[in-house]
N, C-alpha and C positions, 0 to 999 in steps of 0.2 A: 753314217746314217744309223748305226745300230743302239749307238750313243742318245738319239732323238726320239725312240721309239718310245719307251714310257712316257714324256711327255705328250708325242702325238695322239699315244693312247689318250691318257688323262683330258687332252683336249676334244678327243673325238666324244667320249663319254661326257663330259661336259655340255656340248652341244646336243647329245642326247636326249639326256636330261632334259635340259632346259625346252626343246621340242617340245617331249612328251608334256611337262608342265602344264605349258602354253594351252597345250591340249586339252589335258586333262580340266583346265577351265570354263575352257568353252564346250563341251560334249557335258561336264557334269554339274556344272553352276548352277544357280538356280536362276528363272530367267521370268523376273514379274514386273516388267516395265509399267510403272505408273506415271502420271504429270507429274509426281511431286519427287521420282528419283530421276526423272530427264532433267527435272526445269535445273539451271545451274546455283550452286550454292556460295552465296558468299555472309558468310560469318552470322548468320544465320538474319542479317536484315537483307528486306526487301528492297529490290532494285528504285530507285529512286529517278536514273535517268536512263536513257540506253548507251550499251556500252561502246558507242562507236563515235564516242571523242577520245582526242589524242592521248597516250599516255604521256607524261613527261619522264624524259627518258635519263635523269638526274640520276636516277638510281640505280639504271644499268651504268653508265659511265663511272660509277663512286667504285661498284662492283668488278668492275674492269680494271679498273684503274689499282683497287686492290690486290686483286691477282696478282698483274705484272708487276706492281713493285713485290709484293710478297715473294713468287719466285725468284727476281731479281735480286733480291737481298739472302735469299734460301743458297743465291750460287756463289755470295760473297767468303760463306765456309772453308768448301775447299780450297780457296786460294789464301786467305789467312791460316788455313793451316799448313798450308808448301811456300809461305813469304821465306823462312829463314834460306831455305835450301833455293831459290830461286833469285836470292837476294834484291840486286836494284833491276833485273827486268820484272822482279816478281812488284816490284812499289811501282814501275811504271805500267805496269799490266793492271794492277790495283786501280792508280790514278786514274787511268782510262774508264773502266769500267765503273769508277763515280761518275766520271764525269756523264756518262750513258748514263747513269741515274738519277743526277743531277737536273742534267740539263731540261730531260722533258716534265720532270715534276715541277720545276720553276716554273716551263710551259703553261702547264693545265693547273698551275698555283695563281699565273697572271691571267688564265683567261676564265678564271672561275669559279672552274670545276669542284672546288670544293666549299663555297657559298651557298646558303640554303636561301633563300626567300622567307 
């Protein structure tokens, strides 16, 4: 335990911090609400229709879809660098983990996903 105590510190001070911050914003900010810093801003045009049709949600799935392979390829590193020393469980452990990469990006390659209109 006595091993963990400067970190504990550091994160108890951390969270301090960040309270007081928080704080220190709202007791000292300056607070002049008008219609024109409520009303919501987008890109400096006016609303045209209300915003309570669907998003199309193409752009979270492209978003997504970037991630997981991004890290999924991010985890391909480590094991090409221990291939020699792991030899052929290391090329079937390899094999495997394309085939996981493989397979669902074929998936969402045939159902779409990456098609713009």
């Amino acid at each position: 335990m006595p091993d963990y105590m400067p970190i504990l510190i550091l994160m108890g001070l951390a969270f301090v911090f960040a309270v007081l911050v928080i704080l220190a914003t709202f007791v000292l900010g300056p607070k002049h609400p008008t219609p024109e810093k409520l009303a919501p801003y987008e890109c400096g045009i006016q609303e045209i229709e209300t915003s309570q049709r669907r998003f199309p949600v193409k752009y979270l799935v492209t978003g997504m879809l970037f991630i997981i392979f991004d890290i999924e390829a991010a985890s391909i590193i480590p094991l090409t660098i221990l291939m020699r020393q792991l030899k052929m469980l290391g090329f079937v452990e390899m094999a495997i983990f394309a085939a996981v990469l493989i397979i669902p990006f074929v998936y969402v390659w045939r159902k779409g996903a990456f098609t713009w209109e």
